[in-house]
N, C-alpha and C positions, 0 to 999 in steps of 0.2 A: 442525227447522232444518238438520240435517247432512244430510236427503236433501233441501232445496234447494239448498243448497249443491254436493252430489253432483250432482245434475240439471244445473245449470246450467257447472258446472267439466268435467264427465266427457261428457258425452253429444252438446250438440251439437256437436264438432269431427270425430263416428264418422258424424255424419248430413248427407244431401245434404239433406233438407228436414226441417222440425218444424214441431208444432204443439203451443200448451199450452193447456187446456179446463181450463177451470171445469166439473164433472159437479155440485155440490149437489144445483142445480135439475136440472127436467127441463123444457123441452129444454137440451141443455147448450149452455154459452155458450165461441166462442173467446176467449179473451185476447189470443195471438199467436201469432205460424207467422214460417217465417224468408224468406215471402217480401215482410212488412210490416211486422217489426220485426227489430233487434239483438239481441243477445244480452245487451248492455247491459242493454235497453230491461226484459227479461224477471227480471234482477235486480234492478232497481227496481221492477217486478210485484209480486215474491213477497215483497218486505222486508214 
């Protein structure tokens, strides 16, 4: 939980674009990138 928390607080305001993947599977799945979601959007993702 503290390195979601870390992810989402720390990281994207250092970055011009992001993307967050689901790797379980193969092939991996996007979830979101910042060019079609919030950052908002990405901590309701990961709750």
């Amino acid at each position: 939980m503290r390195s979601r928390e870390h992810l989402v607080a720390d990281y994207p305001p250092l970055a011009t674009r992001w993307v967050i993947w689901d790797n379980a599977r193969i092939p991996a799945k996007q979830l979101a990138s910042s060019e079609s979601s919030d950052i908002n959007a990405v901590v309701e993702l990961l709750k």
